[in-house]
C-alpha positions in Angstrom: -19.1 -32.8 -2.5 -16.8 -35.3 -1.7 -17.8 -37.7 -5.0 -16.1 -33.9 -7.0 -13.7 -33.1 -4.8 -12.5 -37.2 -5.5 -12.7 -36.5 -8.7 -11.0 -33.4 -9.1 -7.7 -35.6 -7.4 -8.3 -37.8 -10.0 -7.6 -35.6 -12.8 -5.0 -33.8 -11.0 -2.9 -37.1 -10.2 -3.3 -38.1 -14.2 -3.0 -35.3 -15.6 -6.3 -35.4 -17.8 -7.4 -31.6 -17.3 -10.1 -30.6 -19.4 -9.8 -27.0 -20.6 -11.7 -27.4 -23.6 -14.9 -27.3 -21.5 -13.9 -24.0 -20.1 -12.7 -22.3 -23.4 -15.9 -23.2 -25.4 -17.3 -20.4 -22.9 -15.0 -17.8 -23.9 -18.1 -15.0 -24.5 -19.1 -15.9 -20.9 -15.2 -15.1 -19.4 -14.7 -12.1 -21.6 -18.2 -10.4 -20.4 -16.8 -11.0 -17.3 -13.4 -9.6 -17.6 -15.7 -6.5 -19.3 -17.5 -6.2 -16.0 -14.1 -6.1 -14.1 -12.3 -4.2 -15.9 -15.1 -1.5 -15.8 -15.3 -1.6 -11.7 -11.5 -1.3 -11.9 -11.3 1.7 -13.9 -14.2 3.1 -12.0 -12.7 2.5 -8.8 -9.0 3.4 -9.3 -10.1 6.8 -11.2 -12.3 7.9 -7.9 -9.2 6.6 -5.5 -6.5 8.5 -7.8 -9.5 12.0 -7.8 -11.0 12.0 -4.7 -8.5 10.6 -2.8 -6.1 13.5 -3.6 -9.0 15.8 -2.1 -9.3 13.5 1.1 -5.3 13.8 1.9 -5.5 17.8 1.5 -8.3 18.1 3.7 -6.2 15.8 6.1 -3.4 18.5 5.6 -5.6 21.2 6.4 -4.5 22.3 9.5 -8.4 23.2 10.4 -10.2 20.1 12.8 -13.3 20.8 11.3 -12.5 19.1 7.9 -9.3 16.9 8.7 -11.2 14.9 11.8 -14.0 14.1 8.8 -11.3 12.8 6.5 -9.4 11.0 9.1 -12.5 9.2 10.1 -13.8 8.5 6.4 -10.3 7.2 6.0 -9.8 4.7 9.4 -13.5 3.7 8.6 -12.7 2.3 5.3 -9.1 1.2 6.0 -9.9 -1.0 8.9 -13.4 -3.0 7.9 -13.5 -5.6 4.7 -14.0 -4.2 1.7 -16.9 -7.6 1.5 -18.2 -6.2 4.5 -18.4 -2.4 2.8 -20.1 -4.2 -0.1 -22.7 -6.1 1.6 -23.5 -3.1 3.5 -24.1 -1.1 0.3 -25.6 -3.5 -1.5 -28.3 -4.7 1.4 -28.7 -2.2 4.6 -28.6 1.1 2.6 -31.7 0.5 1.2 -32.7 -0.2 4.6 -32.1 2.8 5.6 -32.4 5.6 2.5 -34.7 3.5 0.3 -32.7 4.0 -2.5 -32.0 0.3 -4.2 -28.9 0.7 -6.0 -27.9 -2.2 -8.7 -25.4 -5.0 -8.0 -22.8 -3.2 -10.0 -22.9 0.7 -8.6 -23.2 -0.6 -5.0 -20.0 -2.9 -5.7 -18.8 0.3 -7.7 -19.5 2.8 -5.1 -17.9 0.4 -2.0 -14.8 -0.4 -3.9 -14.7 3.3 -5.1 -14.7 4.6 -1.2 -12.2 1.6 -0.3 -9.9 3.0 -3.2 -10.2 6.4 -2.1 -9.4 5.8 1.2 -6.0 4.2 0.5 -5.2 6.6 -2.1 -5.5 9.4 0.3 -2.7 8.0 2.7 -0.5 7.0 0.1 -1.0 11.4 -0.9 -0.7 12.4 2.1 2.4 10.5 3.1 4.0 11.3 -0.3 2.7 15.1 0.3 4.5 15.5 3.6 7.9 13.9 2.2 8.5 16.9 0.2 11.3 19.4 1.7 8.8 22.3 4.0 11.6 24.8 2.2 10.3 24.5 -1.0 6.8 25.4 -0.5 8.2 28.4 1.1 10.1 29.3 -1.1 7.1 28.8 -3.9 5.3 30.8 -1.8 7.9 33.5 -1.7 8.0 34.2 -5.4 4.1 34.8 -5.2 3.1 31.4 -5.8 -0.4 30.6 -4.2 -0.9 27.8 -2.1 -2.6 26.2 -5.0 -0.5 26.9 -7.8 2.5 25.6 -5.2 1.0 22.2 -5.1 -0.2 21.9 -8.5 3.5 23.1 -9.9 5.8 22.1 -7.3 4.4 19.1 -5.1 2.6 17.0 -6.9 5.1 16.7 -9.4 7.7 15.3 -7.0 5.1 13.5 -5.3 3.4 11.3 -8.0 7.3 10.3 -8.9 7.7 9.0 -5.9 4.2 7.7 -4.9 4.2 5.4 -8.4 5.1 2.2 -6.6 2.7 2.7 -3.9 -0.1 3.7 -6.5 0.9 0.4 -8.7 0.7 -1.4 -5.9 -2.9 -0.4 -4.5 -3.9 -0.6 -8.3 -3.0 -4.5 -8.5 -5.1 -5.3 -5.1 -8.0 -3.2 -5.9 -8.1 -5.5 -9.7 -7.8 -8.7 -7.3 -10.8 -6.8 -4.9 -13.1 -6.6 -7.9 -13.7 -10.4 -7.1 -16.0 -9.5 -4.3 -18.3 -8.3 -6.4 -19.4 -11.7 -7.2 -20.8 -11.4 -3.8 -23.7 -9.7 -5.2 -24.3 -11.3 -8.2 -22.3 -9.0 -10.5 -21.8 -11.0 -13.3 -18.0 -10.1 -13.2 -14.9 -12.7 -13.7 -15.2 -14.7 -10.9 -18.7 -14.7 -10.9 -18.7 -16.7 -14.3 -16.1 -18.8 -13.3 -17.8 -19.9 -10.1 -21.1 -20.4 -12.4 -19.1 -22.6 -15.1 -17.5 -24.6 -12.3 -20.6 -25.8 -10.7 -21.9 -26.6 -14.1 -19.2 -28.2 -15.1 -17.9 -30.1 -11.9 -14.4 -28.6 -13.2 -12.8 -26.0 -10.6 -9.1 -26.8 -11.3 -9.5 -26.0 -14.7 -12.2 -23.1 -14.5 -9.7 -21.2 -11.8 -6.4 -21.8 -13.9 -7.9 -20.2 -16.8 -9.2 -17.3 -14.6 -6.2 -17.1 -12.6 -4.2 -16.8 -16.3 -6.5 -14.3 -17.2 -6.1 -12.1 -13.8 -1.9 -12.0 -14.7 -2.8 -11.3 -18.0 -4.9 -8.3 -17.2 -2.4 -7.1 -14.4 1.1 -7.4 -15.0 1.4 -5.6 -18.6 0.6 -2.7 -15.6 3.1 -3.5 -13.1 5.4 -3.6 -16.3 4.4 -0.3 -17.8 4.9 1.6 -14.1 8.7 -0.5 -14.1 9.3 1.1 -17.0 8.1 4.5 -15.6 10.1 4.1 -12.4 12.9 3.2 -14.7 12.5 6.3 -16.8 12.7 8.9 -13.8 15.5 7.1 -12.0 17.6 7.9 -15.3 16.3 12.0 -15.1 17.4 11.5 -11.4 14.1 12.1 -10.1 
């Protein structure tokens, strides 16, 4: 350890990186930045669905289904998301039987994670909204349905687009745990090229180039969104 870490100073102090090593395994990074961007866009599309559902239940009013939620929610808000992974990946077959593979456990933990914080960034943006004009939805016959789907959430996802950006970037930046459990995603194959290689400054520039490249055309495109409704005066 000592013999590469020596090394590694060695290269850094004269400058003789060797990228080349790492970019003749350009199949092996882009299978992984497949695999990532697939638990992403599982994970943020349950944390946008079911995370709306969550905050509702929250909003209930009834103690039977928002003490549920609540606890759902503190559960996954205060433990590690490597923790929820390892738990989903090794003790619930433990206790159900039912093996699932590396990539639907890390799936289904960063999904729940994702949900969770979704909910709260609903909820909050939920309760923001002015009481007077649900009421007054609700006085031109609007159901309590129809007034969220027409009136609330309208306002709501305006204002909750820098929160929702925001969770969307750390949960890209989560999908890294994954390599926890042998799912063969980004970091995985960087960590695997590195110890063959003996070359983790240049294996973890490339993959830290390719995270920015993956995440801020994103942070851009919601700029531009947060832009666009400032000018309508939203």
């Amino acid at each position: 350890m000592g013999r590469r870490t020596h090394a590694a100073a060695g290269r850094l102090t004269m400058g003789q990186f060797q990228f080349g090593e790492i970019l003749a395994h350009t199949d092996l990074l882009l299978r992984g930045v497949g695999l990532t961007a697939g638990l992403w866009a599982i994970a943020f599309a349950c944390g946008l669905s079911f995370g709306l559902g969550v905050a509702l239940l929250r909003l209930s009013g009834s103690r039977w289904m928002a003490w549920p939620a609540r606890l759902f929610v503190e559960l996954f808000r205060t433990t590690p998301v490597l923790v929820q992974l390892v738990w989903f990946y090794y003790a619930l077959p433990v206790l159900t039987g039912l093996q699932l593979p590396a990539f639907w456990a890390a799936a289904l933990a960063l999904s729940l994670n994702a949900t969770a914080y979704c909910s709260e960034i609903y909820r909050g943006g939920i309760r923001s909204i002015v009481r007077e004009q649900s009421e007054a939805a609700r006085a031109l016959g609007m159901t309590s349905a129809r007034t969220m789907r027409r009136v609330v959430l309208p306002q709501v996802m305006r204002r909750m687009l820098p929160a929702f950006t925001n969770r969307g970037v750390e949960l890209a930046k989560n999908t890294s745990v994954a390599s926890i459990v042998t799912v063969n995603e980004l970091l995985y194959q960087a960590r695997m090229l590195s110890s063959e290689y003996y070359l983790p400054l240049e294996t973890f520039t490339i993959v830290a180039v390719i995270y920015f490249v993956l995440i801020y055309p994103g942070t851009l495109l919601a700029y531009g969104l947060e832009r666009r409704y400032a000018a309508k005066g939203a």
